[in-house]
C-alpha positions as CSV (number, residue, x, y, z in Angstrom):
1,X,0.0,0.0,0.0
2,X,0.9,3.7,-0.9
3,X,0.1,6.9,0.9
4,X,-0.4,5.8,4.4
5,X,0.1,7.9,7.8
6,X,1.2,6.0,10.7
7,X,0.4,7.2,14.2
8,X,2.9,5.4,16.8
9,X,2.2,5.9,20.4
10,X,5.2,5.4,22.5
11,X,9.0,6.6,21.3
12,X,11.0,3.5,23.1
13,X,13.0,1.1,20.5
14,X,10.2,-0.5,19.0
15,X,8.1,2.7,18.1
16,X,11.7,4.2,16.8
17,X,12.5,1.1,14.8
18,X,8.4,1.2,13.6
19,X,8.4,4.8,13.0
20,X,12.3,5.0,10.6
21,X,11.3,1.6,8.8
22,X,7.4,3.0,7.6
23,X,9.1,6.7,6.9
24,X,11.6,4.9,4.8
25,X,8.8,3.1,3.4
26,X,7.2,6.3,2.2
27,X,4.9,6.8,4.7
28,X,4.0,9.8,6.7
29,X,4.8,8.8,10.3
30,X,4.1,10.7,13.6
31,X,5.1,9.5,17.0
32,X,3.7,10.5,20.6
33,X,5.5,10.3,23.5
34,X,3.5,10.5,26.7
35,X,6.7,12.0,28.9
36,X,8.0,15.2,28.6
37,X,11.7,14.4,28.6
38,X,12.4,10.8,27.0
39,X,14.5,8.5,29.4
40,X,15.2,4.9,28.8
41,X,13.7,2.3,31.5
42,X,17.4,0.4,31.9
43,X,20.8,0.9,31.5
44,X,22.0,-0.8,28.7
45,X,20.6,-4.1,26.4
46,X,21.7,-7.0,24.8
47,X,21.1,-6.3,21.2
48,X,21.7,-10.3,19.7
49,X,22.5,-10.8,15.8
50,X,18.4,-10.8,15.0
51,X,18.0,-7.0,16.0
52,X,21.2,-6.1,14.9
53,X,20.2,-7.6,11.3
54,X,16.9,-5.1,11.5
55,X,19.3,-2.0,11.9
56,X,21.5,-2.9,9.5
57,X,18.5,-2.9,7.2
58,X,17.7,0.7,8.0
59,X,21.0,1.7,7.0
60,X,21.9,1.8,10.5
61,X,24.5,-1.2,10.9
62,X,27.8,1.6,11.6
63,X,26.2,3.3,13.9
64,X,25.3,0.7,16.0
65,X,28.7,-0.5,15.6
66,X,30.0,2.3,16.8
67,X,28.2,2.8,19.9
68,X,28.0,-1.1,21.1
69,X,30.5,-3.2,23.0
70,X,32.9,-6.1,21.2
71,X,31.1,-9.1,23.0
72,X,33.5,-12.5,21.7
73,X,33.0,-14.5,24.8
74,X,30.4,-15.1,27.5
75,X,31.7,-17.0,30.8
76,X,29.4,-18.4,33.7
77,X,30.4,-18.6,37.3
78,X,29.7,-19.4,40.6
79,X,29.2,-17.0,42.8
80,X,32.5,-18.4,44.9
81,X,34.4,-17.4,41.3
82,X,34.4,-20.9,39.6
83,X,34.4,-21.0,35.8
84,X,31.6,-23.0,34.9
85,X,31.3,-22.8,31.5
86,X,33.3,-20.5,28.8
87,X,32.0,-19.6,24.8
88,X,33.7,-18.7,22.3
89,X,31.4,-16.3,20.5
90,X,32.8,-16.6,16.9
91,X,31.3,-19.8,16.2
92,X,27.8,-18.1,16.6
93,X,28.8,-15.4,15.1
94,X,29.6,-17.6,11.4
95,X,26.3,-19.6,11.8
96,X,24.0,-16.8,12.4
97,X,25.8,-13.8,10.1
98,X,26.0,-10.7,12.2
99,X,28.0,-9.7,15.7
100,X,25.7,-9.1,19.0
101,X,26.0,-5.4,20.0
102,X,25.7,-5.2,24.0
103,X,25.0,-0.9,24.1
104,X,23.4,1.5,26.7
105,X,20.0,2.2,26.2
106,X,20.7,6.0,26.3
107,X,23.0,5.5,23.3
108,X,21.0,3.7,21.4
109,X,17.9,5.9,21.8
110,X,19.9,9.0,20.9
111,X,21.0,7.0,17.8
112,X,17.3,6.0,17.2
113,X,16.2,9.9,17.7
114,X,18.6,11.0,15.1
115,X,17.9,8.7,12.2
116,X,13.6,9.4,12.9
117,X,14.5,13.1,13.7
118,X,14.4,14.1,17.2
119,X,12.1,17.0,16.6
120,X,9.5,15.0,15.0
121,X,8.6,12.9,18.3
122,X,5.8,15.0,20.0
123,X,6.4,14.8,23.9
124,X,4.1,15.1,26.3
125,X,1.1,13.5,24.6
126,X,-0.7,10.9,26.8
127,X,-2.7,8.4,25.0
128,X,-5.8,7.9,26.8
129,X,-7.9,5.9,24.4
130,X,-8.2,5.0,20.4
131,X,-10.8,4.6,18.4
132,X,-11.6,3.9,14.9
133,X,-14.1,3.8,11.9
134,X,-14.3,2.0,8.3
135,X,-11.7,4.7,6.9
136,X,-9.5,5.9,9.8
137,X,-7.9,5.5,13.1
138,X,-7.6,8.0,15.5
139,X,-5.9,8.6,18.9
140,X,-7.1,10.6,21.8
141,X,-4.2,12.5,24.4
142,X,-5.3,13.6,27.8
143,X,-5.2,17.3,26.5
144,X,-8.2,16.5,24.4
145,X,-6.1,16.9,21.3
146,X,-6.3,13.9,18.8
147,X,-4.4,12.5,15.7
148,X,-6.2,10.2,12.7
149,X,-4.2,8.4,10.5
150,X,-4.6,5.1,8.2
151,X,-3.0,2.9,11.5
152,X,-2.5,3.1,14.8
153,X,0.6,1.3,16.6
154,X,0.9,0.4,19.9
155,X,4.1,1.0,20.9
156,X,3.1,2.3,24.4
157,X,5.1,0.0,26.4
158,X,3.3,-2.9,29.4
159,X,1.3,-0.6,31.0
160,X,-0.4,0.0,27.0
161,X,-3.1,1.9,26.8
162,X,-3.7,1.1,23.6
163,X,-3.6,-2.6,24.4
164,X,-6.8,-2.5,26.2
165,X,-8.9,-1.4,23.0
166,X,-7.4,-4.1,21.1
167,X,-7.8,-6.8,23.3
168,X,-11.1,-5.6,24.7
169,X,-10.1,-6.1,28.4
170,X,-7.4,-4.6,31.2
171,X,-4.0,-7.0,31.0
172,X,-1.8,-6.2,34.4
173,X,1.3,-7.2,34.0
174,X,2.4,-10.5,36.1
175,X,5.1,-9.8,38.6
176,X,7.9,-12.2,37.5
177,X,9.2,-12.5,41.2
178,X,12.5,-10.7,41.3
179,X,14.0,-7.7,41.7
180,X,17.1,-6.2,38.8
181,X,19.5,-3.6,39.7
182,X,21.2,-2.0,36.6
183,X,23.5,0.5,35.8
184,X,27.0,0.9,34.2
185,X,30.1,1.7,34.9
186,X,33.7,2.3,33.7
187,X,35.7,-1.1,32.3
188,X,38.8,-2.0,34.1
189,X,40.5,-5.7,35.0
190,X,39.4,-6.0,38.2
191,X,36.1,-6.4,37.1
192,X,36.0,-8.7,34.0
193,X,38.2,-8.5,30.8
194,X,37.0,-5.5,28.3
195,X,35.5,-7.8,25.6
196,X,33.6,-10.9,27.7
197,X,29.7,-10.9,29.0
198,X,30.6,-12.9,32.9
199,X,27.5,-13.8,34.5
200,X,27.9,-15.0,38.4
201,X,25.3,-17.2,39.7
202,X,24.6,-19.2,42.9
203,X,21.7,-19.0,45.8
204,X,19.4,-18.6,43.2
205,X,20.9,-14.7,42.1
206,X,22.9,-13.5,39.8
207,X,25.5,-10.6,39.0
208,X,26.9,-9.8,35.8
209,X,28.8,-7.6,33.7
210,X,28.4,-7.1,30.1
211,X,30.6,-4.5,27.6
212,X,28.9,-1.8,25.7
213,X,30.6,1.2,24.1
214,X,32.5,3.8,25.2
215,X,34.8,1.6,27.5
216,X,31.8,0.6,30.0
217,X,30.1,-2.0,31.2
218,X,26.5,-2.8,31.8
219,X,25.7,-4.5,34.9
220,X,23.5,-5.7,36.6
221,X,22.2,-8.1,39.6
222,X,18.8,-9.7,40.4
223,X,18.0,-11.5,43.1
224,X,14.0,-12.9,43.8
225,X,12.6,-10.4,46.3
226,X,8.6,-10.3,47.2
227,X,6.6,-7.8,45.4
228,X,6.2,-3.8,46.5
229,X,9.7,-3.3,48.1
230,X,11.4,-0.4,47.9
231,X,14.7,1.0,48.9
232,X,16.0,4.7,48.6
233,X,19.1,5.2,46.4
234,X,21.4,5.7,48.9
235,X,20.4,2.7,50.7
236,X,21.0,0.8,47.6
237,X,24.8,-0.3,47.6
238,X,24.2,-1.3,51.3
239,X,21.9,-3.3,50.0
240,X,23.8,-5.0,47.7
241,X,26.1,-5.9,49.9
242,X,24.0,-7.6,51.9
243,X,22.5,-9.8,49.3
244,X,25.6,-10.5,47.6
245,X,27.8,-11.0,50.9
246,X,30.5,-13.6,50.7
247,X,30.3,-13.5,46.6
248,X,33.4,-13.9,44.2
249,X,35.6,-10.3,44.6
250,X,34.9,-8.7,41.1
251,X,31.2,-8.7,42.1
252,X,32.5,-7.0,45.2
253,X,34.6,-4.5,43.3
254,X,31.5,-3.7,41.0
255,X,29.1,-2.9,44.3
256,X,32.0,-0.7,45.5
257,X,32.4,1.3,42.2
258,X,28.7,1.7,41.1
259,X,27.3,4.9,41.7
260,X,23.7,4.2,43.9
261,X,22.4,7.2,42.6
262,X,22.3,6.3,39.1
263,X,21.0,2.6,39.9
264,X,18.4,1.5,38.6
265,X,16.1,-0.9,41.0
266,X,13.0,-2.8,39.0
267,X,10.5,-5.3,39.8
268,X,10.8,-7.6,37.0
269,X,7.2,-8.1,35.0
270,X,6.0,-9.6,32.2
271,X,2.9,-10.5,30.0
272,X,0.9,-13.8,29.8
273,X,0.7,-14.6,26.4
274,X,-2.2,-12.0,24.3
275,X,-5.4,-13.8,22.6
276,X,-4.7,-10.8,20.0
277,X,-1.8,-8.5,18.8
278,X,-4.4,-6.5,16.4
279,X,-8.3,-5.3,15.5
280,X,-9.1,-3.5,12.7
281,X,-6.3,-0.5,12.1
282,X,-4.9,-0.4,14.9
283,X,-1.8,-2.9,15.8
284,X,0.4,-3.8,19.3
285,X,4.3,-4.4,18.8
286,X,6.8,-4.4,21.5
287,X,6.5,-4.5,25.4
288,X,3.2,-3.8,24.7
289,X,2.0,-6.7,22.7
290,X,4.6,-9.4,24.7
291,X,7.3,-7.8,27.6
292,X,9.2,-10.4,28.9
293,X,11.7,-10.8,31.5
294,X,14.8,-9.9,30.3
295,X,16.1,-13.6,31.1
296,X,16.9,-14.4,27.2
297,X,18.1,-10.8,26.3
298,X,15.4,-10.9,23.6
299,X,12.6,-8.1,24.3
300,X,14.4,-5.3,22.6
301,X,15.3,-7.9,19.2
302,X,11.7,-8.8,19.4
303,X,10.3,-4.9,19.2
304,X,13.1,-4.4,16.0
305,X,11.4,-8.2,14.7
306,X,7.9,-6.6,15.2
307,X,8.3,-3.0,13.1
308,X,10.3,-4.7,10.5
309,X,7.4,-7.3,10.0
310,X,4.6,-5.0,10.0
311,X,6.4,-2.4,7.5
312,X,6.9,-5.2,5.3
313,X,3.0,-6.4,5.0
314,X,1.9,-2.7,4.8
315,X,4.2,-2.2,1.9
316,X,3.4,-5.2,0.1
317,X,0.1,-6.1,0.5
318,X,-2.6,-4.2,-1.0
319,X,-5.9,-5.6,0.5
320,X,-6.7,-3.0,3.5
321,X,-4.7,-2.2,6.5
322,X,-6.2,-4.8,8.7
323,X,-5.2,-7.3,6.1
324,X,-1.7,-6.5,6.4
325,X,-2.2,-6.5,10.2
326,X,-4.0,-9.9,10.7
327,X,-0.8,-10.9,8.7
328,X,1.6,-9.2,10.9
329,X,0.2,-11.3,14.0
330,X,0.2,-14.5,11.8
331,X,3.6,-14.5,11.8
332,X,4.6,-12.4,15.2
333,X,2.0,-13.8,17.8
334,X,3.7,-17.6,18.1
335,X,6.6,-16.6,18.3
336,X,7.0,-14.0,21.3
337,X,4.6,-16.2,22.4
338,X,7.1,-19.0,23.1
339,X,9.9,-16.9,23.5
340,X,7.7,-14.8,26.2
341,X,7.4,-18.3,27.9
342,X,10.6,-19.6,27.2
343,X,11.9,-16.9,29.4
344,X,9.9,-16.9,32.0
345,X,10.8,-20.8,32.7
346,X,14.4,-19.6,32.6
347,X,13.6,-16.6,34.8
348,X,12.4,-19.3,37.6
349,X,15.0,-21.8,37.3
350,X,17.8,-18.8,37.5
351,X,16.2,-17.5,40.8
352,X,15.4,-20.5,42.4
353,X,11.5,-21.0,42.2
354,X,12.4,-24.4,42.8
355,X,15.8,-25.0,44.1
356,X,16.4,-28.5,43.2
357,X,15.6,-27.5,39.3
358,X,18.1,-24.1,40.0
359,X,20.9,-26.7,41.2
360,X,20.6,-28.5,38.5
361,X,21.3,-25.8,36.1
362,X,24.2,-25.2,38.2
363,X,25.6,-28.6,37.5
364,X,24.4,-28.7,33.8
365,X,26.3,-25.4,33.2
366,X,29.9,-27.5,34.2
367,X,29.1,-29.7,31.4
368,X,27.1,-28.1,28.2
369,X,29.5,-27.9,25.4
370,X,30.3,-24.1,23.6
371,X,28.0,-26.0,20.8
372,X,25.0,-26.7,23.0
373,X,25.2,-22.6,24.3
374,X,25.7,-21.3,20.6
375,X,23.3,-23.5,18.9
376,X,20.3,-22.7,21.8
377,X,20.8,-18.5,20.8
378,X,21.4,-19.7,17.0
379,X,18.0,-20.7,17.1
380,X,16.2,-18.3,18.9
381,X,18.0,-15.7,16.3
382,X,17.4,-17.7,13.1
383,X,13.9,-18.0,14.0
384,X,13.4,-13.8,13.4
385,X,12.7,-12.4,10.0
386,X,15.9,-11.8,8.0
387,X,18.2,-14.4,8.4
């Protein structure tokens, strides 16, 4: 189809990635942004070969070079400092075609602000509802303003307004049963080597660091926690210490060198599984259509999967809009399905839901082979769109 104007509610990754692939599409594209000053949820993200593929296609592939971290290996440990388990990255790297780009969230929105133009996403607009009629689609913002175009995408994160008129009912998010601290900080050897993701587990928590650009890491720590708690930031490295007492000295050194006030503390939530991802004109990608715990490092990959598969079926098929959207969440609503699932088993055995299943892993991380690790992400990435 030809001509078409795209409203996008929300300006996080997906809507970005949604609103630069249907302007390069030819389409007249307008995002709303319900805060006034756009801040990422997170520090940093794992962006695995799958996203990475998607910005490449948008003619982004050196600048997200640039600003990510050279990831060739990923260790596990125990939390006493044992090496469980070491990969060799290149071997995923030839089988799937494209590096992983580990990069803060703030760099990667910038970059994402640039290519859309930063002036173009409209701040301070608060979806409050959408409707629509045989011809249009319009969305209505709390300051009674509204905007009508051919489609309406949900971009507007778990707590979607937007969801609730295309599923017909209020979804709450289900509290996955931990808490994630997250932040960076500078790179130096006595936390991890410059170009390795280390994850530390034992007693059903984990710490780990991860390299993203501009000599940094991303780290971060979860550990299960009941829901509601909350802890000021200056309280928060003393905190951490007490969880993580006794643990292997790097993830001492990182507690030490983090800066609390810039630490990001999160209850972990996600979404069971939606009976619908679209109605009519008007279509859910993203954290709004399928968060996830962050367990398989695949919720930001899956928002890039979602705009680069809805472009594609607006641009080629001719039928109507909602055409091209029931064919959208043909091909998008099994997938984040099982990968919504997939994580959230992974998220419970990693924080001990049952401890005899989390020990296990423990033991099955001594002796998985580098091939069993890179063909398990091979397929998760090879499963996305271009491949």
């Amino acid at each position: 189809m030809y001509g078409l104007k795209a409203i996008v509610i929300g300006a996080g990754m997906g809507g970005l990635t949604a609103g630069i692939a249907l302007r390069q599409a030819g389409y007249q594209v307008e995002i709303y942004e319900k805060t006034s000053k756009l801040r990422p949820a997170g520090a940093g993200i794992s962006l695995w070969s799958n996203g990475i593929k998607i910005l490449n296609k948008l003619g982004l592939g050196k600048e997200i070079a640039a600003i990510g971290g050279q990831m060739n290996r990923m260790e596990y440990r125990s939390h006493t400092d044992e090496l469980l388990n070491h990969v060799d990255l290149a071997a995923l790297v030839a089988k799937v075609g494209e590096k992983p780009y580990p990069v803060a969230r703030t760099d990667l929105q910038q970059m994402m602000l640039t290519a859309f133009g930063e002036s173009d996403v409209r701040l301070g607009m608060r979806c409050v509802s959408v409707k629509e009629d045989e011809d249009s689609a319009t969305a209505i913002f709390e300051d009674g303003s509204t905007a009508t175009g051919d489609i309406i995408i949900g971009a507007d994160g778990i707590h979607s307004v937007v969801r609730s008129y295309v599923t017909g009912k209020e979804t709450q998010p289900r509290y996955a049963g931990y808490v994630n601290w997250n932040g960076l900080v500078p790179a130096s050897p006595d936390l991890a080597d410059n170009d390795v993701w280390v994850i530390y587990v034992g007693e059903g928590k984990r710490a780990s660091m991860m390299p993203v650009g501009g000599n940094r890491f991303y780290f971060f720590f979860g550990c299960p926690m009941s829901e509601g708690t909350s802890v000021e930031p200056e309280n928060r490295r003393a905190e951490l210490k007490e969880i993580f007492a006794g643990w292997a000295q790097p993830v001492q050194n990182l507690i030490e060198k983090l800066d609390p006030y810039q630490l990001n503390r999160l209850e972990i939530c996600d979404l069971d599984p939606l009976p619908n991802l679209v109605k009519g004109r008007i279509a859910l990608l993203g954290d709004s259509a399928h968060a996830t715990t962050p367990t398989l490092g695949q919720g930001g990959c899956q928002a890039m999967e979602d705009a680069e598969v809805l472009s594609r079926f607006l641009v080629t098929t001719n039928l109507s809009v909602a055409d091209a959207l029931l064919r959208y969440q043909g091909e998008r609503k099994e997938r984040t399905a099982n990968l919504v699932l997939k994580a959230r088993k992974r998220t419970d055995t990693i924080y001990g839901k049952n401890a005899e299943i989390t020990q296990e892993w423990y033991e099955q991380l001594k002796a998985e082979e580098e091939k069993d690790v890179t063909d398990a992400i091979a397929k998760i990435i090879l499963g996305g769109p271009l491949r």
